[in-house]
C-alpha positions in Angstrom: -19.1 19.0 -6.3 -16.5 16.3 -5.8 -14.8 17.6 -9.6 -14.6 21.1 -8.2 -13.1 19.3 -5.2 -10.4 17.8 -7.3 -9.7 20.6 -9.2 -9.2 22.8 -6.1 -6.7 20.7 -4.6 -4.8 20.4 -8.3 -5.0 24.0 -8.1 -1.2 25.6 -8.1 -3.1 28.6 -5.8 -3.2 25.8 -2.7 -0.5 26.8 -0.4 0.3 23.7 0.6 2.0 20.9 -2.3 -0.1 17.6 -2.5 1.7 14.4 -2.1 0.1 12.4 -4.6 -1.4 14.5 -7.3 -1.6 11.6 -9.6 -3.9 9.8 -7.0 -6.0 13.0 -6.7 -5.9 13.2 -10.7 -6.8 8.9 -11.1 -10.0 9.5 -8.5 -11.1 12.9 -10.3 -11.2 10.2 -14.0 -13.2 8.1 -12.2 -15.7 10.4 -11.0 -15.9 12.0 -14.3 -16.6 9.0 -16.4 -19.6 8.0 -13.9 -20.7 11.2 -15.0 -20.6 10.7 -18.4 -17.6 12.4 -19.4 -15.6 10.1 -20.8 -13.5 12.1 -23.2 -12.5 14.4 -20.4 -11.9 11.1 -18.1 -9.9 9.1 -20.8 -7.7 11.9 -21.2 -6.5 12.4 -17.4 -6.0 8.3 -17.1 -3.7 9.2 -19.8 -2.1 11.6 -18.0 -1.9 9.2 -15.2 0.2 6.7 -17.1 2.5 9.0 -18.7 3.3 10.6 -15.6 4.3 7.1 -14.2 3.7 7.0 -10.6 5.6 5.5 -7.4 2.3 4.9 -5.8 0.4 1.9 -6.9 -3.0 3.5 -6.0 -3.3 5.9 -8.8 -2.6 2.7 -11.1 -5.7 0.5 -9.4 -8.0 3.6 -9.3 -7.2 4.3 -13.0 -7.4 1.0 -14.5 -10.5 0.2 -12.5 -12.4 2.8 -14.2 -11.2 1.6 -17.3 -12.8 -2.0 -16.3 -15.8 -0.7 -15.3 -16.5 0.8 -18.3 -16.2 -2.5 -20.1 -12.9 -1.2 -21.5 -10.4 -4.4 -20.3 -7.6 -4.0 -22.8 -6.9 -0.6 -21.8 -7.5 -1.9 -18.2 -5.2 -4.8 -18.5 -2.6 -2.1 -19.9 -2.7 0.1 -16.9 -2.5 -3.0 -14.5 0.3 -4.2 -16.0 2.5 -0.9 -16.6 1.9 -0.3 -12.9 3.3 -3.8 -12.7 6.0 -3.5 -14.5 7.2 -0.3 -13.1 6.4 -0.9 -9.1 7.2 -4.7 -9.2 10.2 -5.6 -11.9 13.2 -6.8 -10.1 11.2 -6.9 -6.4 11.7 -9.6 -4.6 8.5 -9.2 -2.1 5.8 -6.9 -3.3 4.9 -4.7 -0.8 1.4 -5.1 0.9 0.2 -1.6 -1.3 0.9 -3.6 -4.3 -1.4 -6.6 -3.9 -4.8 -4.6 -5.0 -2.3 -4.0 -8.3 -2.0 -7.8 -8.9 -4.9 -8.8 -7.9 -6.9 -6.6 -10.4 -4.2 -7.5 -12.9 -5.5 -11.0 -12.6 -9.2 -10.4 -12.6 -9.4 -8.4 -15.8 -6.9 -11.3 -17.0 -9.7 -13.5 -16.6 -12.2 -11.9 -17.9 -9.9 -11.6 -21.2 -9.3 -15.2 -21.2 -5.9 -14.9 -20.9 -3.5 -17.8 -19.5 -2.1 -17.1 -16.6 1.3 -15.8 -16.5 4.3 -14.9 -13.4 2.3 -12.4 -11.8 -1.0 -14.3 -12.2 0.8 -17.0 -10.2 2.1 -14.6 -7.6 -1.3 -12.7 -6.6 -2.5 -16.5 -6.6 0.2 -16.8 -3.9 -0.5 -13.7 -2.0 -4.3 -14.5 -1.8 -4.7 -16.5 1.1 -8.7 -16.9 1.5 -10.2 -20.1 0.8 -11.8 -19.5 -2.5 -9.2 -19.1 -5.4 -8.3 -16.1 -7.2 -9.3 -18.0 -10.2 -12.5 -19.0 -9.1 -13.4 -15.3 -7.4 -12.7 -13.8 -10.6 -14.2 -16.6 -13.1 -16.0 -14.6 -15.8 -19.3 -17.0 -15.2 -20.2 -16.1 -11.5 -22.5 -13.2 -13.2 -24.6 -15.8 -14.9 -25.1 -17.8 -11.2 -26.3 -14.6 -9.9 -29.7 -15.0 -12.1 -29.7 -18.7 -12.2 -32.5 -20.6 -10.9 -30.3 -23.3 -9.4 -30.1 -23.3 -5.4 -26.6 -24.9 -5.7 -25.5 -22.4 -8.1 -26.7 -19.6 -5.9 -25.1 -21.6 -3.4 -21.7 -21.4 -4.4 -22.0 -17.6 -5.1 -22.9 -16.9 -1.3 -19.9 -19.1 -0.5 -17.5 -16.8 -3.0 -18.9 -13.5 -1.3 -18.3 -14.8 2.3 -14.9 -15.4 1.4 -14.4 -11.8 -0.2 -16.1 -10.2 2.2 -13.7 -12.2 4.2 -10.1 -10.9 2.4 -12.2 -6.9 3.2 -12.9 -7.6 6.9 -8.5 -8.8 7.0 -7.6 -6.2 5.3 -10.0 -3.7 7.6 -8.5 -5.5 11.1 -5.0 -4.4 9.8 -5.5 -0.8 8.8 -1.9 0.3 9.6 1.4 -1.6 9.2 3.4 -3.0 11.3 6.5 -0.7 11.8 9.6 -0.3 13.1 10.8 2.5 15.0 13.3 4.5 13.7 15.2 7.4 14.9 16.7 10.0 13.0 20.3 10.9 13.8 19.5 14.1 15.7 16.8 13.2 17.7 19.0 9.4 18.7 21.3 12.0 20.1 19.1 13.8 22.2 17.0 10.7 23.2 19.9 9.3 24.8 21.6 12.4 26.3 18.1 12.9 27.9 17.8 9.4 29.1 21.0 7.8 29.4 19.3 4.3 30.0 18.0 4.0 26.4 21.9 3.8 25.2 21.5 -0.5 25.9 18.7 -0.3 23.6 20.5 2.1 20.5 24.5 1.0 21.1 25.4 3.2 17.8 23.1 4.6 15.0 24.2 2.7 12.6 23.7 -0.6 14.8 20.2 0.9 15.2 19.5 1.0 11.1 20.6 -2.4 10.8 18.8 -3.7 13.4 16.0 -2.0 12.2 15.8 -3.6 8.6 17.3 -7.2 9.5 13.8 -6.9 12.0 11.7 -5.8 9.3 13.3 -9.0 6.9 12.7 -11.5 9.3 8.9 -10.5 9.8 8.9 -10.4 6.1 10.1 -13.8 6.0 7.6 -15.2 8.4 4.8 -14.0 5.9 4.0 -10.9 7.7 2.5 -8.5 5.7 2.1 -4.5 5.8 5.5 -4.0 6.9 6.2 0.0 7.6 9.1 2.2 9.7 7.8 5.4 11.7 10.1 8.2 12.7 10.2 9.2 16.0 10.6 12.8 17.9 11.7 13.4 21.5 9.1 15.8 22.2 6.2 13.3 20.6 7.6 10.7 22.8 8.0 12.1 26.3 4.2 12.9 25.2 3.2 9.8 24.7 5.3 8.8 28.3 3.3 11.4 30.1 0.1 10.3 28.3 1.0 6.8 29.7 1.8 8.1 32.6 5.2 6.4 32.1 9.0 7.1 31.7 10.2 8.0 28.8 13.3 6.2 30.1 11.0 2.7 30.3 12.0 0.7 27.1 8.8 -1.0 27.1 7.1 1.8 25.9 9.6 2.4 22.3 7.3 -0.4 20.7 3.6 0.9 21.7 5.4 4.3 20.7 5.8 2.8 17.2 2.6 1.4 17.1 0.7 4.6 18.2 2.6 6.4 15.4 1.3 3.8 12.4 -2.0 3.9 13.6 -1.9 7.6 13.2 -1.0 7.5 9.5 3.1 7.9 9.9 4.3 5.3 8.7 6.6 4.7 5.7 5.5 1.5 3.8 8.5 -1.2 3.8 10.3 -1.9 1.5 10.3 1.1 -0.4 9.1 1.4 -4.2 11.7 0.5 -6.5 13.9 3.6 -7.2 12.5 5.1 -3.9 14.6 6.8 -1.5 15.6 4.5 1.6 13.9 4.4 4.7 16.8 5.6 6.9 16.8 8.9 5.4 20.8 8.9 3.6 18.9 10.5 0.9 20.2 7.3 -1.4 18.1 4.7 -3.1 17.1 1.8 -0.8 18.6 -0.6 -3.9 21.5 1.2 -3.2 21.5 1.6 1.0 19.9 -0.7 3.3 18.8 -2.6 0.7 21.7 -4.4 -0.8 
């Protein structure tokens, strides 16, 4: 059911164009190979990597079916191309990248390889109390049938502290963002309420403003950065649904946040190659982020 699934939403018959079809393409692999059609599943993952996504999901789902078929060089591959081609010349990977280096290190491990630059920097980005390397040590599956108690022990203490990293991860579910507002809709926000123009002097003092806040919060180590356009007409909705003025500049920032928690949100900073935020239609590399 969930094949036919995939394949319906691949289909070119949909009306409406997916956004990720590599993601779709990554998850229908997995499900295949749990099925036992691995030929079938080998071949898409394939596909996957040669289509060389902007997305690092389709390169963790991929990779992790490769792992969890026992098949860790082809695993470690996948990682690490998705590495290479989301993270080379980055400066701070992006909070949808850490699940990329993360499994990056753990099939490392289980390789026995020594560590390298990007085992060091998921070991920085991990910040729960048990270490990557011990969380991914290659001899926690022989504790789990140990007779020991302070074997067993230790094990419960490693689970708390991943089920630890899941229960963060859940509490944060949308980023942090920035509010940004197109051109246009600037104009008519401030034409409609004059007393907003103290808060958005020009538009291009509103852009910078807008990315030297999201550097500073990236600088104080916090993560899940995002910006979210705004509309007038979705924010005098929000106003009356506040029962508030839209004219109030108190309510811009819960405006911002209601918009990430409802899935709008553009993850900050963009993908490498990846169109900037701001809309100019120009590479972040070569707009707002110079």
């Amino acid at each position: 059911a969930a094949t036919k699934l995939y394949d319906r939403l691949l289909s070119s018959e949909t009306s409406v164009p997916l956004d990720n079809p590599s993601l779709v393409r990554a998850l229908k692999a997995s499900n295949l190979w749990e099925y036992d059609h691995e030929a079938e599943a080998r071949a898409i993952i394939d596909g996957v990597r040669a289509a060389s996504p902007r997305d690092p999901a389709p390169w963790v789902i991929a990779a992790e079916a490769l792992e969890s078929h026992d098949e860790l060089e082809a695993a470690h591959e996948t990682f690490t191309e998705g590495a290479r081609l989301l993270l080379t010349d980055v400066p701070e990977p992006p909070y949808s990248t850490h699940p990329l280096l993360y499994g990056r290190h753990r099939v490392r491990r289980m390789l026995g390889l020594a560590h390298d630059e990007w085992d060091a920097l998921a070991d920085t980005l991990h910040s729960m109390p048990v270490s990557l390397d011990e969380l991914h040590d290659p001899k926690r599956v022989w504790s789990l049938g140990s007779d020991n108690p302070a074997d067993l022990e230790a094990e419960i203490l490693r689970l708390r502290a991943e089920l630890g990293a899941y229960r963060e991860a859940l509490s944060r579910p949308f980023p942090v963002a920035m509010l940004h507002w197109p051109a246009a809709e600037l104009t008519e926000l401030i034409e409609a309420y004059p007393d907003l123009a103290a808060e958005y002097p020009t538009y291009e003092e509103h852009l910078a403003s807008i990315e030297a806040a999201l550097r500073e919060l990236a600088s104080s180590g916090t993560p899940n950065l995002g910006v979210v356009p705004g509309t007038v007409p979705s924010y005098e909705a929000f106003a009356a649904s506040e029962g508030a003025s839209p004219a109030d500049p108190v309510l811009l920032p819960q405006y911002a946040t209601t918009l990430a928690a409802r899935g709008l949100a553009v993850a900050w900073p963009p993908q490498r190659g990846a169109d900037c935020w701001c809309g100019s239609g120009r590479a972040y590399g070569e707009c707002h982020g110079q």
